[in-house]
N, C-alpha and C positions, 0 to 999 in steps of 0.2 A: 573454535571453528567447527567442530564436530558436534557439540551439544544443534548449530545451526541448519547443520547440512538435513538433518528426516525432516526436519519442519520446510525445506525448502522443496526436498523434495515432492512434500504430501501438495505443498501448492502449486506447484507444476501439475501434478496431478490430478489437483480438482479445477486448475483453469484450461486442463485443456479439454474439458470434455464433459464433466459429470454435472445433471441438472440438477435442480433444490430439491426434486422427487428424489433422485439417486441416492443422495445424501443420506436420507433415511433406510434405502432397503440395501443400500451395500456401504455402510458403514453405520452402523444401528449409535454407537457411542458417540456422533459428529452429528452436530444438529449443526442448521446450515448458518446461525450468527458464528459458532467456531470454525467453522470455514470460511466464513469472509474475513474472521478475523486472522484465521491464519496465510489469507492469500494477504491482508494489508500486510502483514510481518513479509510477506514474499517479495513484497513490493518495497519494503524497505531495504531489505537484507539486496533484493536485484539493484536498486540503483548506486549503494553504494559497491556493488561487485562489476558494475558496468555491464550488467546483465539484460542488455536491449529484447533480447529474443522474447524471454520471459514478459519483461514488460508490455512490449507489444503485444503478446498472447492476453495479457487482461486488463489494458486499456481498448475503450473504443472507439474506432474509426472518427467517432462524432464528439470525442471526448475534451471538454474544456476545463483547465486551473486557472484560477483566481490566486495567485503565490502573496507571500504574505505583504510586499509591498506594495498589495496592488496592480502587479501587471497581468496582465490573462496570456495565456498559452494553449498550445493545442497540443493533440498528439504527437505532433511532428517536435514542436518545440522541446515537450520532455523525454522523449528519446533520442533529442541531442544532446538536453542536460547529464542524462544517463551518459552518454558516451564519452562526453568530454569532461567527466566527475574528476577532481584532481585535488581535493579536499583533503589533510587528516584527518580523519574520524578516529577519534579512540572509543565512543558509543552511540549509539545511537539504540533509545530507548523507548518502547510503544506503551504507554498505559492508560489506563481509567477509561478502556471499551464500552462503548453502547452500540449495539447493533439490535436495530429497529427493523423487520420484515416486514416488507408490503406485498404478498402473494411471489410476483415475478421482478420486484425492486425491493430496495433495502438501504437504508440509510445505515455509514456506520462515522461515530467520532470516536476520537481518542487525542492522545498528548503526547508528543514526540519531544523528547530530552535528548538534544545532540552536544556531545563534548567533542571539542577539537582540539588543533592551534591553531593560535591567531596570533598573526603578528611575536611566532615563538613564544607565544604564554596560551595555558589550557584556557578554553570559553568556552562555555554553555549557554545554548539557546534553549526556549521551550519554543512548540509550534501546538495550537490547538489544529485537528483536522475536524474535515466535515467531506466523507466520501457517499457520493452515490452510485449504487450497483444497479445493473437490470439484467436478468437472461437471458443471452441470443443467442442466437443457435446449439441452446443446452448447455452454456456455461456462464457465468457471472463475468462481469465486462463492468467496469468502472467509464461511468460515460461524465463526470463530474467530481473537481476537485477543490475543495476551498482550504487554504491555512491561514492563521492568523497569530503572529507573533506574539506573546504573553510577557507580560512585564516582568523583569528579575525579581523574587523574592527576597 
């Protein structure tokens, strides 16, 4: 839990305020694809901690999910999923990052490996993401979300 917590906090940090200029003159070592990529890890580490505050802070108002069955959601929906989280997780795992910058947008994917229980036996899922960011009001805001289930290896 400790190794978790500076990375959460760093993304608190950079959603509540700092633009993609910022990024560069008051933190010279963080180019702005590793802050998105550490607000995505924010956003995982917030839903399974039932962390609404957070996630509201970097979704946007106008923000749509595509989940990976197919059904679409909005803001409101995933800060009830957030709330009403009641899952085991034993991990939940982000890798194989591309964060693409388009000026004041930025596309990021990656691969989420979640271990649970199910039904009293561990299962793992994989989830492919595809997140889109924009800056508003000088902070990055996820206004679009797509997963898509990956077949078991």
């Amino acid at each position: 839990m400790r190794r978790r917590w500076p990375r959460y906090l760093l993304c608190c940090v950079l959603a509540f305020g700092w633009t993609a200029g910022a990024f560069s003159s008051q933190l010279p070592d963080v180019s702005t694809e590793e802050a998105l990529i550490a607000l995505e890890r924010g956003w995982n580490e917030a839903f399974y901690a039932r962390d609404v505050e957070f996630l509201d802070s970097i979704l946007a108002d106008d923000f749509i999910v595509t989940y990976d069955d197919g059904a679409r959601g909005d803001k409101a929906r995933e800060l009830e999923l957030a709330a009403t989280f009641n899952q085991r997780v034993i991990s939940a795992t982000q890798e194989d990052f591309t964060v693409q910058v388009y000026e004041d947008a930025a596309v990021a994917w990656f691969t989420l490996r979640v271990v649970g229980i199910r039904q009293g036996q561990e299962a793992e899922i994989a989830l492919r993401y595809t997140d889109v960011w924009v800056v508003r009001d000088g902070r990055w805001q996820c206004v679009a979300s797509q997963s898509t289930r990956m077949n078991p290896r």
